[in-house]
C-alpha positions as CSV (number, residue, x, y, z in Angstrom):
1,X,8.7,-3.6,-14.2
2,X,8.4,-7.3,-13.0
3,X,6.4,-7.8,-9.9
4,X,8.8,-10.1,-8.0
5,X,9.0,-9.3,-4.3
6,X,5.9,-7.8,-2.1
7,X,6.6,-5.5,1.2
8,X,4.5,-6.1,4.0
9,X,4.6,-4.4,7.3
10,X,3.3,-6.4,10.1
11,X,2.3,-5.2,13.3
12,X,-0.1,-8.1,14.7
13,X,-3.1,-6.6,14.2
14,X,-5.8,-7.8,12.1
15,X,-5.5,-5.1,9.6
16,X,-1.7,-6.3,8.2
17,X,-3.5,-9.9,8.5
18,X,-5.7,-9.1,6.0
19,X,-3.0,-7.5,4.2
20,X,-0.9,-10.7,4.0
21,X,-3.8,-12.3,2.2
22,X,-4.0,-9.6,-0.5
23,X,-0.2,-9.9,-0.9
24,X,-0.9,-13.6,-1.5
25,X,-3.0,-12.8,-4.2
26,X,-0.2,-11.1,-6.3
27,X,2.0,-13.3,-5.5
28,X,0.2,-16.5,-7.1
29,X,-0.8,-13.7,-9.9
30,X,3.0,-13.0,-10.4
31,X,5.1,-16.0,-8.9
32,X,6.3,-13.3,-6.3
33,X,8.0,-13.5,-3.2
34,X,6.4,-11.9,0.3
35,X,9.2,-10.2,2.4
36,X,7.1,-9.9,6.1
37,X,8.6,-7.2,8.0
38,X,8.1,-6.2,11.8
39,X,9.7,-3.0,13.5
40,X,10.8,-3.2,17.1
41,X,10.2,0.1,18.5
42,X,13.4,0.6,20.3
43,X,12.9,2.3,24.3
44,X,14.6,5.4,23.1
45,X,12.3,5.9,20.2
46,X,9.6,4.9,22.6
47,X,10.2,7.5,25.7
48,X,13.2,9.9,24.7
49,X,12.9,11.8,27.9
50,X,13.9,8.8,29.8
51,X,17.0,8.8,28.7
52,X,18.2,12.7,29.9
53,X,15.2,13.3,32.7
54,X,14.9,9.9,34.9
55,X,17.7,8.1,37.1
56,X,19.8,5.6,35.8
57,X,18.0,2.5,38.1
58,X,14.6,3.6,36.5
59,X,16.0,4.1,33.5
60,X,17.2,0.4,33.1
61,X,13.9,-0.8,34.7
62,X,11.8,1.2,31.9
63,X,14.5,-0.4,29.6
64,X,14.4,-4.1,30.1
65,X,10.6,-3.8,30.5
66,X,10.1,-2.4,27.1
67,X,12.4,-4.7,25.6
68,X,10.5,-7.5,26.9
69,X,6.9,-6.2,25.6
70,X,9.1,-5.8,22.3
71,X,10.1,-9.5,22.1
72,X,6.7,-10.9,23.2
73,X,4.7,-8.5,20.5
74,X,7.7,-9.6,18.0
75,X,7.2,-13.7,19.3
76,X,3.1,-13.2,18.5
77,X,3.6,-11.5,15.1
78,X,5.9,-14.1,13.6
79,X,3.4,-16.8,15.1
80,X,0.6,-15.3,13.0
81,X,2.9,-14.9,9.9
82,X,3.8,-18.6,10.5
83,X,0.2,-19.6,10.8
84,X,-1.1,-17.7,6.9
85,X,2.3,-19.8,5.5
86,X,1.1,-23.0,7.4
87,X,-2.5,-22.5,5.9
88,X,-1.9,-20.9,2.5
89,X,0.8,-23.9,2.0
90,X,3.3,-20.9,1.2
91,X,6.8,-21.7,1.4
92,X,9.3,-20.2,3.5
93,X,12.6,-19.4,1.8
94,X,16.1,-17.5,3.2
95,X,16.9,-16.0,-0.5
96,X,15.7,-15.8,-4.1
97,X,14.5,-19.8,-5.0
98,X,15.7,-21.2,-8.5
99,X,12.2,-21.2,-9.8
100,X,9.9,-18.2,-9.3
101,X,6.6,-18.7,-7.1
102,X,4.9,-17.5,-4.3
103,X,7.3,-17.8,-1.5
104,X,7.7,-15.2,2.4
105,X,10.0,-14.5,4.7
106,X,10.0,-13.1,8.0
107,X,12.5,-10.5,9.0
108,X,12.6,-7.7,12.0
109,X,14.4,-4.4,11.9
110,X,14.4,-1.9,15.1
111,X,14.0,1.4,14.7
112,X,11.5,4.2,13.8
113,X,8.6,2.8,11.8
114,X,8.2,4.9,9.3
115,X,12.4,5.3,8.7
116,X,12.5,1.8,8.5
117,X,9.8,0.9,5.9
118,X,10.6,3.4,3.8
119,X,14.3,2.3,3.4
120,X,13.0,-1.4,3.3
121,X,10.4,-0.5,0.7
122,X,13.0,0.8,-1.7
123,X,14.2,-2.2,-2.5
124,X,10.6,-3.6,-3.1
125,X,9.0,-4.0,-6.0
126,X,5.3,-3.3,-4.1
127,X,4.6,-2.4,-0.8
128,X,1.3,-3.7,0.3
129,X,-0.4,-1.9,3.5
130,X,-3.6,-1.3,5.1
131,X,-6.0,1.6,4.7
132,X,-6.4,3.3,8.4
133,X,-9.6,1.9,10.0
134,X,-10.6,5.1,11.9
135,X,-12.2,8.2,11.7
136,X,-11.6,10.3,8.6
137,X,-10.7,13.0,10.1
138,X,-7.7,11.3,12.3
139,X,-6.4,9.0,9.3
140,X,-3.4,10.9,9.1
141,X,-2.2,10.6,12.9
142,X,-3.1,6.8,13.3
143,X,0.2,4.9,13.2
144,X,-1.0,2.9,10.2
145,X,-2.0,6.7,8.7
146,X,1.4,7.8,9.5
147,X,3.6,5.2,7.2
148,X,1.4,4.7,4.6
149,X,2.4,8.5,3.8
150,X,5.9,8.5,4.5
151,X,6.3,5.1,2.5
152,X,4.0,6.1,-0.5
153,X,6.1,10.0,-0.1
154,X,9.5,8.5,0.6
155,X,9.9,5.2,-1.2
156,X,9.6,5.9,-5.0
157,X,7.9,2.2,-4.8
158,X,3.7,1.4,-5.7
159,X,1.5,1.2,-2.7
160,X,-0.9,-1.3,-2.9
161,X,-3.7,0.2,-0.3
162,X,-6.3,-2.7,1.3
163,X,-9.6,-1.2,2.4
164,X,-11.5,-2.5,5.7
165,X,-12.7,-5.7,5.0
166,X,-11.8,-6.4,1.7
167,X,-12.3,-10.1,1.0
168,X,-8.8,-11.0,-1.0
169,X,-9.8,-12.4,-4.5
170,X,-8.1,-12.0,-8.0
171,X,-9.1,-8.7,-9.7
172,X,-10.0,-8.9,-13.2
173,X,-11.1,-5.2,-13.8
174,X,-8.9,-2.5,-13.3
175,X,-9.3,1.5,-13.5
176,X,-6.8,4.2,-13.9
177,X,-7.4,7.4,-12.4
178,X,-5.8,9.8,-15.5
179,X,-4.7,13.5,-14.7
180,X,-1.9,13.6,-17.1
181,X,0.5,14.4,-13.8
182,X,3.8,13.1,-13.5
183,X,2.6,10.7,-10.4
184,X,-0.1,9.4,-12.9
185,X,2.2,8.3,-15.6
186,X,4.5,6.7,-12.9
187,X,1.4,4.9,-11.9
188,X,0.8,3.7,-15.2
189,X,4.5,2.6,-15.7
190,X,5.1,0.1,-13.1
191,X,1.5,-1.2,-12.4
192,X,1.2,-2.0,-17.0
193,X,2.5,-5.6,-15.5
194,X,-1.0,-5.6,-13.6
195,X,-2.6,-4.0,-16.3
196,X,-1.6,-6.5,-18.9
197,X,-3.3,-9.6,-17.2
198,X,-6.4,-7.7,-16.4
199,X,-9.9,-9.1,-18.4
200,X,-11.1,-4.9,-18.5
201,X,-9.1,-1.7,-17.9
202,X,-11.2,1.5,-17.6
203,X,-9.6,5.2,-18.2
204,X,-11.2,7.6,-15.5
205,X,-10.8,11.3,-16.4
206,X,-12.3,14.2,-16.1
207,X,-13.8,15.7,-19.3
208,X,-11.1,18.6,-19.8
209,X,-9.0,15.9,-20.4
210,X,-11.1,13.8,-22.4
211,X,-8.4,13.6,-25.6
212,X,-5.7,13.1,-23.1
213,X,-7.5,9.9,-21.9
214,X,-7.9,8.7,-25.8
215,X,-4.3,9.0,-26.1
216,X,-3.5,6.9,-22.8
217,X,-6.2,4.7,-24.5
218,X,-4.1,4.4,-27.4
219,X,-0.6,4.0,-25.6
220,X,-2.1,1.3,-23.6
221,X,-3.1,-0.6,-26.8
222,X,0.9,-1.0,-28.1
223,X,0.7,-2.8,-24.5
224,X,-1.7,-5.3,-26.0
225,X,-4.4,-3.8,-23.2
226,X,-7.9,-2.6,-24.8
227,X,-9.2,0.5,-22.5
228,X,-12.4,1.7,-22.3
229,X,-12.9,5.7,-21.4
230,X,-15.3,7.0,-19.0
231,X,-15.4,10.8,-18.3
232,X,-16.5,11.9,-14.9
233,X,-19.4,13.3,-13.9
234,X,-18.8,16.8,-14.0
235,X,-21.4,17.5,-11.2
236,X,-20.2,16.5,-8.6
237,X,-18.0,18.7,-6.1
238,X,-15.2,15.7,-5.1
239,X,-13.3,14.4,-8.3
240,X,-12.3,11.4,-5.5
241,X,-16.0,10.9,-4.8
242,X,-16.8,11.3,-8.4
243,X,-13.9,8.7,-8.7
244,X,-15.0,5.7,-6.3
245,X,-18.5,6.1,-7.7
246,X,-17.6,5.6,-11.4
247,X,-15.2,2.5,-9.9
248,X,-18.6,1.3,-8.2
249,X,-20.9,1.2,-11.1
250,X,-18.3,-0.2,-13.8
251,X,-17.7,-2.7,-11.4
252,X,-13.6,-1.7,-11.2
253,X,-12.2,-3.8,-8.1
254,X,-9.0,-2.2,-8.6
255,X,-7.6,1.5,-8.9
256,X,-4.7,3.2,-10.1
257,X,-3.7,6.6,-9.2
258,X,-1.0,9.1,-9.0
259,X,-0.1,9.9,-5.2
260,X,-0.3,13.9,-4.0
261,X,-0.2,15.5,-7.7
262,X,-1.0,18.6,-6.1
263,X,1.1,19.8,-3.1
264,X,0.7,17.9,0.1
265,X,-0.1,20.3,2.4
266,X,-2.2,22.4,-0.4
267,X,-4.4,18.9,0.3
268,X,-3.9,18.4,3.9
269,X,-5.7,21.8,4.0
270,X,-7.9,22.1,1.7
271,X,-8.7,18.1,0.4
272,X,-7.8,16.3,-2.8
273,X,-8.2,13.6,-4.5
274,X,-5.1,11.1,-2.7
275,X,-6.7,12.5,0.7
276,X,-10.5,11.0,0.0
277,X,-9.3,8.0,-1.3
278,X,-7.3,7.7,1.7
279,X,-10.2,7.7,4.1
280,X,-12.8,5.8,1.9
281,X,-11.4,3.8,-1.2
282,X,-13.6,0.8,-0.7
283,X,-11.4,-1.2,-3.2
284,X,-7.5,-1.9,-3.6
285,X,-6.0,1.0,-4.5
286,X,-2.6,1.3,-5.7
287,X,-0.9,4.7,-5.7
288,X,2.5,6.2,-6.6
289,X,4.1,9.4,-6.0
């Protein structure tokens, strides 16, 4: 799968900032285009009761108001993606250019967030978005918490996660999280264009699945990509703990996992791996469902 055209959701904040620079990374890496989208929240979507409880005058007033704040937040995010083309010296194009490099648009769509990017991010080859800077205990009903899951549940596309703070920079070493789960091998399959430029790749599994890991270490090899295999440390009580840790001291700056291999809300109750790397992945994170 040929990395050719990057989704990111921007929403003004400095979060999707930060995200645009990561997304600039891959697409100098891969000569791939940037497609910056905003959502308009439309007043209906915004205040549904309006539009069956309040008078028609206050109705109209709620209305234009709305749609004004709309425009102006709209006006202020397409200044700041102009300002990252303007600095990064990125090129803005209407439609595919004859020769492939790192080029961005700008579009906006009204609507429903989350409806919107996932139907946008099905015709992306990545979807880049910001790990929720809150609370971990809230991630989930942060707006930014909110689409990440229904784009990385809805969009059959890779989500390329960007922790807090993350200082964009090429990745050289790479790490696949290896369950032997159908999300897994989906992982595999469209990040192996990633995999194939990295300098190290590192098979993380746990140790019941330690022959598993030697075959994804040979499979990998007919890919021309030589993996190392670390087994996790069986002591520990979080597998996505035991995860980031073994990331931190081989020095991985990037992981790939399968997305909700167990039942979503089996780990919105109880945990899981996809739910602690959503609160505190410290590096870029790219997960499939």
């Amino acid at each position: 799968m040929a990395i050719r055209t990057i989704l990111v959701p921007l929403d003004g904040s400095d979060a999707s900032a930060a995200v645009l620079d990561a997304a600039l990374v891959v697409a100098n890496r891969f000569g791939a285009h940037i497609d910056a989208l905003h959502v308009r929240q439309r007043p209906e979507d915004a205040a549904p009761y309006l539009f069956t409880h309040v008078s028609g005058k206050l109705r109209e007033s709620f209305i234009r108001e709305a749609e004004k704040t709309e425009r102006d937040k709209a006006a202020a995010v397409r200044a700041q993606f102009e300002e990252f083309c303007t600095r990064n010296a990125v090129q803005v194009v209407t439609g595919p250019p004859a020769r492939h490099g790192a080029t961005a648009a700008w579009r906006e769509e009204p609507g429903r967030a989350a409806e919107v990017l996932v139907r946008c991010a099905r015709l992306a080859d990545v979807v880049a978005i910001a790990r929720p800077r809150t609370r971990p205990e809230v991630v989930r009903r942060s707006p930014i918490g909110q689409n990440l899951e229904a784009v990385m549940l809805g969009s059959g596309r890779p989500v390329l996660i960007v922790p807090p703070g993350w200082q964009a920079k090429r990745v050289e070493h790479a790490a696949i999280g290896w369950n032997e789960s159908l999300e897994a091998s989906r992982a595999l399959a469209m990040t192996m264009p990633w995999l194939e430029q990295m300098s190290a790749v590192t098979v993380i599994a746990s140790g019941k699945r330690r022959k598993s890991a030697a075959r994804l270490g040979e499979y990998l090899a007919w890919h021309g990509v030589e993996a190392k295999i670390r087994i996790l440390d069986q002591s520990s009580d979080s597998v996505g703990k035991s995860m980031l840790d073994t990331c931190a001291a081989i020095g991985a700056e990037l992981l790939v996992v399968g997305g909700y291999s167990r039942a979503r809300t089996r780990q919105l109750m109880f945990g899981g791996v996809t739910q602690h790397l959503l609160k505190h992945s410290n590096i870029i994170t790219v997960m499939v469902h």
